[in-house]
C-alpha positions as CSV (number, residue, x, y, z in Angstrom):
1,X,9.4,-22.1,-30.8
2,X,9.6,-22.8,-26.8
3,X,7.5,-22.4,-24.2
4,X,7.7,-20.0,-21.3
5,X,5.6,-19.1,-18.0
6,X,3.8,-15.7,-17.0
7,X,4.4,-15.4,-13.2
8,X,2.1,-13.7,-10.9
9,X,4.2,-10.0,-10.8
10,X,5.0,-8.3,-7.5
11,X,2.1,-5.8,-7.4
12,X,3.3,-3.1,-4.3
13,X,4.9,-2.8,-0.6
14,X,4.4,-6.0,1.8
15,X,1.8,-7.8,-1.4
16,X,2.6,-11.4,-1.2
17,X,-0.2,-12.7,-3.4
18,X,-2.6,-11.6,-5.8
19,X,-5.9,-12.2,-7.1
20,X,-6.9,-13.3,-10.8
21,X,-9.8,-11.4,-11.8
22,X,-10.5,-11.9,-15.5
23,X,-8.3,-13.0,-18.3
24,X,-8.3,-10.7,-21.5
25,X,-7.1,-13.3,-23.6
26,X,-7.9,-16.8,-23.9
27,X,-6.0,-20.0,-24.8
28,X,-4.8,-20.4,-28.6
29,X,-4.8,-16.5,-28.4
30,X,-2.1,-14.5,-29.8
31,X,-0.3,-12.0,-27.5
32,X,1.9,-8.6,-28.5
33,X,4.7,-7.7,-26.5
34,X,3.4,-5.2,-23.3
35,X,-0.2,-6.0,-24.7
36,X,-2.5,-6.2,-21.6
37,X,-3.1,-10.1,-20.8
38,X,-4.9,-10.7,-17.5
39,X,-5.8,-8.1,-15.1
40,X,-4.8,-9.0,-11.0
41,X,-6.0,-7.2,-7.8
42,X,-4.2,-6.7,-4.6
43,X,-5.3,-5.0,-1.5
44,X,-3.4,-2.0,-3.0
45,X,-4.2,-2.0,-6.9
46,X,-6.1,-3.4,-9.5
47,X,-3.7,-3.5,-12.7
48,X,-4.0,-4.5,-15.9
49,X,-0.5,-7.1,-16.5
50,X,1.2,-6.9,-19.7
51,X,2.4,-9.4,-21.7
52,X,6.4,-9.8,-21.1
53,X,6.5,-11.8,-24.5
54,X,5.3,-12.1,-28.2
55,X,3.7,-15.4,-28.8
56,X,0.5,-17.7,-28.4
57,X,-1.6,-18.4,-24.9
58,X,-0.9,-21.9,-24.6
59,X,-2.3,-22.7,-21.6
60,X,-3.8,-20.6,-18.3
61,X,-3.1,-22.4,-15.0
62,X,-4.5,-19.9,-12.5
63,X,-8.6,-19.3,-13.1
64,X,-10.3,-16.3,-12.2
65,X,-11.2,-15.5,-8.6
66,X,-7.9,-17.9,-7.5
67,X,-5.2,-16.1,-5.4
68,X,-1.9,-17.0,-5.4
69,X,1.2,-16.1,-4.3
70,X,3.8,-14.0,-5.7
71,X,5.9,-15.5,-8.6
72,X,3.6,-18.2,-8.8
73,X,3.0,-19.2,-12.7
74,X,0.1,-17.5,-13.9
75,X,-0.1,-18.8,-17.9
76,X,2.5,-21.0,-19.9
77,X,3.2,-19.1,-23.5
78,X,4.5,-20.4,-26.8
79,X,7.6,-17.7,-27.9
80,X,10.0,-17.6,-30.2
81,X,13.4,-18.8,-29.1
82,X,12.6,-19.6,-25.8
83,X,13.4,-22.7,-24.4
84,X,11.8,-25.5,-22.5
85,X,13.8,-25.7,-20.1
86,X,13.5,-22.3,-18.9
87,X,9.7,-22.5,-18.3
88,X,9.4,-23.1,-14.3
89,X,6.6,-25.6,-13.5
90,X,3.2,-24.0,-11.9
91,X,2.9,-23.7,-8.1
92,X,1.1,-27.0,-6.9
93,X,-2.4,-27.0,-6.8
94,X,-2.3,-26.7,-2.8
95,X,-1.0,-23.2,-3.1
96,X,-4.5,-21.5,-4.9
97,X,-6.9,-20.8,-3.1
98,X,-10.5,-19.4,-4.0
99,X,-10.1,-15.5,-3.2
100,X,-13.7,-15.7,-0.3
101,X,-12.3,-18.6,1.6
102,X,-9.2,-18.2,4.0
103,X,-8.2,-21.2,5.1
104,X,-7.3,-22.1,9.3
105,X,-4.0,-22.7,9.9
106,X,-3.1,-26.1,9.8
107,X,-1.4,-28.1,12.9
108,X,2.1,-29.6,11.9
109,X,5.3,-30.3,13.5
110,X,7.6,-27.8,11.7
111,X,11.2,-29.5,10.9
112,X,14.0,-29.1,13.2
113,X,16.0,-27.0,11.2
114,X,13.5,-24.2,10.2
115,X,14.6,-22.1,7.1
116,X,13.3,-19.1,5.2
117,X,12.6,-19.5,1.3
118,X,15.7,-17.8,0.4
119,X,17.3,-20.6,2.4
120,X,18.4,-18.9,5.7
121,X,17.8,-19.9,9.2
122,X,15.0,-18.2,10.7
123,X,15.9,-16.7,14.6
124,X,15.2,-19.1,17.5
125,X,12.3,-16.2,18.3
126,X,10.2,-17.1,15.2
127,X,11.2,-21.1,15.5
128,X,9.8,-20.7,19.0
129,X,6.6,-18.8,17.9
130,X,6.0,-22.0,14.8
131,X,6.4,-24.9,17.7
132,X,4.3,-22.9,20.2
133,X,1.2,-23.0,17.7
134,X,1.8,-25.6,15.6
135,X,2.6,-23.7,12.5
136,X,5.2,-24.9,9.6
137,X,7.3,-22.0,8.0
138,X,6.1,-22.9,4.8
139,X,2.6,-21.6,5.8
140,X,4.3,-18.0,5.8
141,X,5.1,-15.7,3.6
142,X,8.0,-14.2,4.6
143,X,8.7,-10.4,4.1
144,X,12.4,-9.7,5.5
145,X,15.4,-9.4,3.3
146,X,17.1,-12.4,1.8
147,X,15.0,-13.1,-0.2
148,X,11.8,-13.0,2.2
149,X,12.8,-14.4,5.5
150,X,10.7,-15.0,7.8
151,X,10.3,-12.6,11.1
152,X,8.0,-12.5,14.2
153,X,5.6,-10.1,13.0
154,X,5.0,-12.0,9.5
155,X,4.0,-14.9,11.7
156,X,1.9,-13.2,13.9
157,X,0.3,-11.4,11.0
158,X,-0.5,-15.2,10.2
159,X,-1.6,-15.7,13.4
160,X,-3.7,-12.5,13.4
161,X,-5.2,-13.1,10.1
162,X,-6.2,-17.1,10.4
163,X,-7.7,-16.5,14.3
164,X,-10.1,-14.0,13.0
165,X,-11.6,-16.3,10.0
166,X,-12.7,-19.1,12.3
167,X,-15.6,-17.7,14.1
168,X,-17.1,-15.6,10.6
169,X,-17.3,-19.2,9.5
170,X,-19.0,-20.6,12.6
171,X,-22.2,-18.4,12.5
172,X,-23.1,-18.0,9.0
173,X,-26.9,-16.9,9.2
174,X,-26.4,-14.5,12.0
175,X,-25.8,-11.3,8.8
176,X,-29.4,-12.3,7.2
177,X,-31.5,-13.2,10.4
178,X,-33.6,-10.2,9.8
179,X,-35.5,-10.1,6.2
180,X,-34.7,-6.6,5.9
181,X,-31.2,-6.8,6.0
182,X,-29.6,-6.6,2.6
183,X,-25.9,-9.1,2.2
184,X,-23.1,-7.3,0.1
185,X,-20.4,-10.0,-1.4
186,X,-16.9,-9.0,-0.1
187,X,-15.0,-8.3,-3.0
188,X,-11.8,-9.3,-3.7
189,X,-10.0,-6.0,-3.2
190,X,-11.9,-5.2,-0.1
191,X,-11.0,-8.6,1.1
192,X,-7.3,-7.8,0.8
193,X,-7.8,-4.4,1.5
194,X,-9.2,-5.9,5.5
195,X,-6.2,-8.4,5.4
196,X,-3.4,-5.7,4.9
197,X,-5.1,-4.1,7.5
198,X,-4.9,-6.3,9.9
199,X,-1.5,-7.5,9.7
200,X,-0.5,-3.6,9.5
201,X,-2.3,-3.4,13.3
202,X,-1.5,-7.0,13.9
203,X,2.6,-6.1,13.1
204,X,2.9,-2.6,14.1
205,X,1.8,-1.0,17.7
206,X,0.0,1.6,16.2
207,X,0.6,5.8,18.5
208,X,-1.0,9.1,17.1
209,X,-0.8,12.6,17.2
210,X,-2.8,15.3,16.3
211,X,-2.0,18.9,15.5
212,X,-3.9,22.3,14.0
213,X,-1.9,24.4,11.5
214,X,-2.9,27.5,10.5
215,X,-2.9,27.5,7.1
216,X,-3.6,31.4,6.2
217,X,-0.9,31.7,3.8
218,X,-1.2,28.6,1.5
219,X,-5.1,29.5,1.3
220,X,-4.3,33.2,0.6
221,X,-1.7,32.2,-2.0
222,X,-3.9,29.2,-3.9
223,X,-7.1,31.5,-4.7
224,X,-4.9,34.0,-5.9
225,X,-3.1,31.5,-8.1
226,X,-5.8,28.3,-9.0
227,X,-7.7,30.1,-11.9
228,X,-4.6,30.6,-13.4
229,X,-2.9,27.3,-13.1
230,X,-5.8,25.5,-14.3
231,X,-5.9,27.5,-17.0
232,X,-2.2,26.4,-18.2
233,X,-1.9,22.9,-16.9
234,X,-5.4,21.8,-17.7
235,X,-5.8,20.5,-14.2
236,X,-7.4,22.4,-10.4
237,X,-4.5,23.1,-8.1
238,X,-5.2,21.6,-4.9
239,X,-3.0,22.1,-1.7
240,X,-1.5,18.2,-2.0
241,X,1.5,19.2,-3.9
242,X,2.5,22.0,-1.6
243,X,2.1,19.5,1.2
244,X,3.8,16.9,-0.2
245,X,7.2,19.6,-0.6
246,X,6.9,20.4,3.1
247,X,6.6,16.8,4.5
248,X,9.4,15.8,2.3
249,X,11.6,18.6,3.7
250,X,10.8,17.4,7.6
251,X,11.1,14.0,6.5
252,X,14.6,14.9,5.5
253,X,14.9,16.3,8.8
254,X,13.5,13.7,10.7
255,X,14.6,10.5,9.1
256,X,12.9,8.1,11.1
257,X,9.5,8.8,9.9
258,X,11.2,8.0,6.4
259,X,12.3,4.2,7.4
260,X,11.2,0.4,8.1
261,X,11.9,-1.7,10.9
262,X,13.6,-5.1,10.4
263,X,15.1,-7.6,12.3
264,X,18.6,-6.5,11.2
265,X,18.1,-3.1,12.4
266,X,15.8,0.3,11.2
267,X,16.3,0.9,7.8
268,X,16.3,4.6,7.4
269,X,15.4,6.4,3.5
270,X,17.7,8.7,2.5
271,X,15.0,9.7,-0.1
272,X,11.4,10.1,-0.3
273,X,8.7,7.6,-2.1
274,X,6.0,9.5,-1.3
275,X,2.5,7.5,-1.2
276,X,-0.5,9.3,-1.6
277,X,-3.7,8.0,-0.7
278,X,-6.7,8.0,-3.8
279,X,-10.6,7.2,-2.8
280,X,-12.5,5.3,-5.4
281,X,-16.2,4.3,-5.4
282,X,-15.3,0.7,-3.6
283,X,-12.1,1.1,-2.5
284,X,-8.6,3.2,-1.5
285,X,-5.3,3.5,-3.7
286,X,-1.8,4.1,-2.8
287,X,0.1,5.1,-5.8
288,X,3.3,6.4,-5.0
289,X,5.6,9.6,-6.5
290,X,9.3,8.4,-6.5
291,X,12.5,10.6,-5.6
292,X,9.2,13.2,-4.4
293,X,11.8,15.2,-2.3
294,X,13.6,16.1,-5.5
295,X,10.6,17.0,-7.7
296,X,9.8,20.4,-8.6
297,X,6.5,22.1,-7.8
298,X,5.3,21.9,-11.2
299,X,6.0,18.3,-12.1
300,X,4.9,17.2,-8.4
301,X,1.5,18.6,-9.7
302,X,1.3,16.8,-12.6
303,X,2.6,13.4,-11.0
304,X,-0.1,13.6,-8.6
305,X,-2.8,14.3,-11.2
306,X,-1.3,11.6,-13.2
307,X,-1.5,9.4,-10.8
308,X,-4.9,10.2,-9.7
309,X,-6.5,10.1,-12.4
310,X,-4.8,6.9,-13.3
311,X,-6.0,5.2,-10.6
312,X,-9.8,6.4,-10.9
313,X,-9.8,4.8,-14.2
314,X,-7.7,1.8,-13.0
315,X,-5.2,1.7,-15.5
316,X,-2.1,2.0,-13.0
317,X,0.5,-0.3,-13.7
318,X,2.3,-2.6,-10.8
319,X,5.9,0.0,-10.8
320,X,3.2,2.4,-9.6
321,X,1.9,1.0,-6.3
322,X,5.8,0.1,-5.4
323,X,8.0,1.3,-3.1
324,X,6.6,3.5,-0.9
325,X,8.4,4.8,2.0
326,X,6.1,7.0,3.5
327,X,2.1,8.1,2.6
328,X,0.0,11.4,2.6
329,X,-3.5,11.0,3.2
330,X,-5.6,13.7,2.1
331,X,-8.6,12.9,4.3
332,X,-9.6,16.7,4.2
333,X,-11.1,16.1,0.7
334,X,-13.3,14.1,2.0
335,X,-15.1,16.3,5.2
336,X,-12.8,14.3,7.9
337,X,-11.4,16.8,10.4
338,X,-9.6,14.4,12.8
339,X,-9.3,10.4,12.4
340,X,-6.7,7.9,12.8
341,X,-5.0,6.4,10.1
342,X,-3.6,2.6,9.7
343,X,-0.3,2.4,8.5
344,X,0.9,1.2,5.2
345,X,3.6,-1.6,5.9
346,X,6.0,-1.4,5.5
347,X,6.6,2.2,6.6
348,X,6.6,4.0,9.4
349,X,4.3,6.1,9.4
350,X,0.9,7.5,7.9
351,X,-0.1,11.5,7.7
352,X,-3.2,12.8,7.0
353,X,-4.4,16.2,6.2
354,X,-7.8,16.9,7.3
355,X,-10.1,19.5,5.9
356,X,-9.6,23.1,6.4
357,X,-12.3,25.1,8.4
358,X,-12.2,28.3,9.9
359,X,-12.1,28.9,13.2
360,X,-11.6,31.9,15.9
361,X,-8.0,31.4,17.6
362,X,-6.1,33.8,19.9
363,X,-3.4,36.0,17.5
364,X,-1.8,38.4,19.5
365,X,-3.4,37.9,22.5
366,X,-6.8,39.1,20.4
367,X,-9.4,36.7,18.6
368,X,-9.1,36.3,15.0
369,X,-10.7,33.9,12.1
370,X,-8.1,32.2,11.0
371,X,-8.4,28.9,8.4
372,X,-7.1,26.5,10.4
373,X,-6.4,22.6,9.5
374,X,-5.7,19.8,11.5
375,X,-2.8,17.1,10.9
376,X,-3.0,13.5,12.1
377,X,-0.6,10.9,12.0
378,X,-0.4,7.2,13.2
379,X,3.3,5.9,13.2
380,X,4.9,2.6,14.4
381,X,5.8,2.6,18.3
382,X,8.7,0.4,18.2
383,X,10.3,3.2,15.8
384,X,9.3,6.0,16.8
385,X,8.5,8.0,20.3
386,X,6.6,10.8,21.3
387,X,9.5,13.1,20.8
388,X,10.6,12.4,17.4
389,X,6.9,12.0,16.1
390,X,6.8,16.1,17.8
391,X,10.3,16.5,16.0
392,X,8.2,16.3,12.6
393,X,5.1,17.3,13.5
394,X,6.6,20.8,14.6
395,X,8.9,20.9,11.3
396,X,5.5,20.3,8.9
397,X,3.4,22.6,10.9
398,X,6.3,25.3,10.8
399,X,6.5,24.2,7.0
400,X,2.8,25.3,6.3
401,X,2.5,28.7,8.8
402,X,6.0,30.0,7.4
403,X,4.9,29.0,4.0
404,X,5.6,32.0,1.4
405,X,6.1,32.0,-2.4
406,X,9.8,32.1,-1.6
407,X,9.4,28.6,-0.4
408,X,8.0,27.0,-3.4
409,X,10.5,25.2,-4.7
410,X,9.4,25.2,-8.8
């Protein structure tokens, strides 16, 4: 028998760390292979982690409520035919921290020669930016390539992030002055959830748009149609999976809205991961469909309902919150008819598809009630301009007001 670590897994886009939240087994328990072993929340999911081994729970060194970063060692396990020597030590105890307290940064000299984790240099932009406020690289997590260099925006996502927890701290009985106010506990997810969003302002200059679509034909076509698709598949048809074909067909068009900005250059996605945007009770999920663009109609259905329903009963695994490289946001479900969207970073670019109301329009120089829908997107300035974000708004709302059976692609 030998002995080998449980590492805290890589749980979606941009997620450098992750919350314990409760262990299901306990030391001197035994442990199936892929049998659920400690379940960890992010600011995108809340996953039950398998066990990657057969063997015995030696030893947990992360508690609940700690976050840590990603990789860090989670659990040491006794397995057969493993060996010592393979099982990496735990992070040190400076690197978990108690999920309700971020820390300030703390003011060090960084070290002449400044280099990422995966050992390269950082750019004299980002050295310049850790002298200037006192910062050492190893207080960043890095999310370039290479193995998670360091750039400008993770730093000022630091930055960002750190500035922000100061003055909270510095006025602590201003939320209960009043008797009749009522104090709600941040939980851990919504805690990450606020953090992802302010590095994805803090890192992106957010622009938005806003368009109405007449949607006549898709709403014609899906009340013909819903009684008896629900009746075969088991599940409503809603208007997400015809959406999700036509934005992956502009996206194909329009690659820019499809791709990530680095240091190195814009990374453009020849393919679409398509992230679609699930409200629960407490909180939002971003599961994501991969190779979207070359699904079906019928099996784009039952991903998303898959997925959905997965993620209302929080048994999504990490492979599903991964990867994303662009997200849907069916705000329309909800009663929103325009609002603006943060993006999910890494991407460029979020879309939202508001509720559908009808409305009197000019057709044909005469007035007509028409249900009519608008589209909102946010996308990332230092990608994409005014024209290209037109580009694809006019290919998705052509998409939808062309839309005939002919175009469903099954």
């Amino acid at each position: 028998m030998g002995r080998t670590m449980l590492k805290m897994p890589q749980l979606g886009e941009s997620v450098t760390e992750g919350t314990v939240d409760r262990w299901l087994k306990q030391e001197g328990d035994m442990v199936r292979l892929d049998e659920p072993i400690v379940e960890v929340v992010t600011d995108k999911v809340n996953a039950e982690i398998p066990s990657p081994f057969a063997g015995r729970l030696v030893r947990i060194k992360v508690g609940a409520g700690e976050t840590v970063a990603i990789g860090t060692a989670l659990a040491e396990l006794e397995v057969e035919g493993a060996a010592d020597a393979a099982a990496e030590p735990a992070k040190p105890e400076a690197n978990k921290r108690k999920a309700p307290a971020p820390s300030a940064p703390a003011s060090h000299q960084p070290s002449p020669a400044a280099t990422s984790a995966g050992g390269e240099k950082v750019s004299p932009a980002v050295r310049r930016l850790l002298e200037d406020n006192g910062l050492e690289l190893s207080q960043i997590a890095g999310t370039g390539g290479g193995g998670g260099r360091v750039r400008r925006e993770d730093v000022i996502a630091y930055l960002a992030e750190h500035s922000k927890a100061t003055p909270a701290k510095a006025q602590p009985a201003a939320a209960s002055s009043d008797p009749r106010d009522e104090l709600v506990r941040i939980s851990t997810v919504r805690r990450q959830i606020a953090e992802h969003m302010v590095r994805s302002v803090s890192t992106s200059p957010h622009a938005w748009a806003l368009r109405e679509v007449d949607v006549t034909n898709l709403v014609g076509y899906r009340a013909a149609q819903k009684n008896q698709f629900e009746a075969r598949h088991g599940f409503p048809l809603s208007y997400v999976p015809f959406f999700i074909q036509i934005v992956c067909d502009a996206l194909m068009k329009n690659p820019y809205l499809n791709s990530t900005w680095t240091e190195e250059g814009i990374i453009l996605k020849h393919y679409v991961n398509m992230g679609i945007a699930v409200a629960l009770p407490d909180t939002l999920i971003v599961p994501v469909i991969k190779d979207a663009d070359r699904m079906g109609f019928i099996d784009l259905a039952h991903a998303l309902n898959d997925l959905a329903t997965r993620a209302r009963n929080k048994t999504l695994r990490p492979e599903d919150v991964r990867g994303g490289t662009f997200t849907l946001n069916n705000t329309g479900a909800l009663g929103s008819v325009a609002g603006q969207s943060i993006i999910n970073q890494p991407q460029a670019a979020i879309l939202s598809t508001e509720s559908i109301r009808k409305r009197p329009v000019a057709v044909d120089d005469a007035v007509a009630i028409r249900p009519i829908m608008n589209l909102t997107m946010s996308f990332d300035h230092r990608i994409i301009d005014g024209l290209a974000a037109s580009r694809f708004l006019n290919a998705v709302q052509s998409g939808i007001e062309e839309w005939t059976p002919a175009s469903l692609k099954i």
